[in-house]
C-alpha positions as CSV (number, residue, x, y, z in Angstrom):
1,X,17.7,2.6,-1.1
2,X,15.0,4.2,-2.5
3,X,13.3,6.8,0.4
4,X,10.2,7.3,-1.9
5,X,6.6,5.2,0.1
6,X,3.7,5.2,-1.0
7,X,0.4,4.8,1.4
8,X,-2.7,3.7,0.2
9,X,-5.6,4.1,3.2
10,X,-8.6,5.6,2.8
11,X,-8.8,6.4,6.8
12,X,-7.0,10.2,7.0
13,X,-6.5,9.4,10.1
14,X,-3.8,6.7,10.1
15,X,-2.6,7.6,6.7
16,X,-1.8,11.0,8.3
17,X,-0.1,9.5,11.1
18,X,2.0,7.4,9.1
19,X,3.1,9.9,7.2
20,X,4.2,11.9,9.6
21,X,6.2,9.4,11.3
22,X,8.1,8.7,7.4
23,X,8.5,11.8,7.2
24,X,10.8,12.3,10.4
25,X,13.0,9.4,9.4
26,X,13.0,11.6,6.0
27,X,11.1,9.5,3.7
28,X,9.5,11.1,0.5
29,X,5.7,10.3,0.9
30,X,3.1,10.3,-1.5
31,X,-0.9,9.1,-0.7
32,X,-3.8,8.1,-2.0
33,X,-7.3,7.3,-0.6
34,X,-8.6,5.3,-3.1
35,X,-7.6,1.8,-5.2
36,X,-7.6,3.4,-8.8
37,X,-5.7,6.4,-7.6
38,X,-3.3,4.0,-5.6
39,X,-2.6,2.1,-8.3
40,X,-2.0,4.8,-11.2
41,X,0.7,6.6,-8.3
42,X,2.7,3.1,-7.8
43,X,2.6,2.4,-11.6
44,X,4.2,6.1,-12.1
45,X,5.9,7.0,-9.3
46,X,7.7,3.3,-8.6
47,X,8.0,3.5,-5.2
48,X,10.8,2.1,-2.8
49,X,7.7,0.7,-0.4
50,X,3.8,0.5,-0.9
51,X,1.6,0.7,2.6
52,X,-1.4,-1.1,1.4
53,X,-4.4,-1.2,2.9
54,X,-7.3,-3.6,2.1
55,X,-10.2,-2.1,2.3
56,X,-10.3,1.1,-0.3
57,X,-13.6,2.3,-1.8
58,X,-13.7,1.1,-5.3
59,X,-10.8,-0.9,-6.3
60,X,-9.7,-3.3,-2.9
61,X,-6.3,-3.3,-2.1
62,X,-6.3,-6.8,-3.0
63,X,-7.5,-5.8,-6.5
64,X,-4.7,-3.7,-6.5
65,X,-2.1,-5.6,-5.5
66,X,-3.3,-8.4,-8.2
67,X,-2.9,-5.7,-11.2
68,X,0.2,-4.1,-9.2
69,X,2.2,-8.1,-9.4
70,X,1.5,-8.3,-13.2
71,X,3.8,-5.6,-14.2
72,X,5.7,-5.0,-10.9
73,X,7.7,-6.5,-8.0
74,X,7.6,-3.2,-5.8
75,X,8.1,-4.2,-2.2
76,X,3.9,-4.1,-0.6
77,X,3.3,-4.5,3.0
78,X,-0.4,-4.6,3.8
79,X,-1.8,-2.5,6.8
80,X,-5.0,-3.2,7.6
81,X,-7.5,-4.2,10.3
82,X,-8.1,-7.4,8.8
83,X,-5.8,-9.3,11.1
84,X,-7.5,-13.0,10.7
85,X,-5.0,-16.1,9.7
86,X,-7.1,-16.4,6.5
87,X,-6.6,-12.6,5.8
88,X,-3.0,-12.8,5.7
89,X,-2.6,-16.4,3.6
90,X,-4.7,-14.3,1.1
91,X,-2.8,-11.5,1.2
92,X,0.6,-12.9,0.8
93,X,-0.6,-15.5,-1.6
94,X,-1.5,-13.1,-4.0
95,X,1.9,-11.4,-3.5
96,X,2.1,-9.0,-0.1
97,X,5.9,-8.7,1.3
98,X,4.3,-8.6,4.8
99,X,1.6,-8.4,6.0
């Protein structure tokens, strides 16, 4: 299995904290706080996992995960505070592993 995740949040916060908590299970973490940037790392990097938040300032994480399933099937689970039923059907619809 690959040990190599990449999280894209824009919130240090709760990037930080899950990277620390990666980290101790001895995952390889790389981060980005914006869409763009997000995108450009999973494209290069090809990631085991991408943490994927929604919203990013410029590109959404939605955005993202559109141009990431036209070239890739990297594993994406979304983490986000948008929690509503209609959140999650659009999320996984356009190609989320979970959610």
């Amino acid at each position: 299995m690959d040990k190599r995740v990449l999280i894209v949040e824009d919130d240090a916060d709760i990037s930080e904290l899950v990277q620390y908590n990666l980290e101790r299970e001895g995952y390889q973490v790389h981060s980005a706080s914006e869409g763009e940037q997000g995108l450009h790392l999973a494209q290069t990097l090809k990631p085991g996992l991408i943490i994927l938040d929604i919203m990013l300032p410029g590109m959404t994480g939605l955005e993202v995960l559109t141009e990431l399933r036209k070239t890739s099937n990297l594993p994406v689970v979304m983490l986000t505070a948008k929690g509503d039923e209609m959140d999650r059907i659009v999320g996984l619809e356009v190609g989320a592993d979970d959610y």
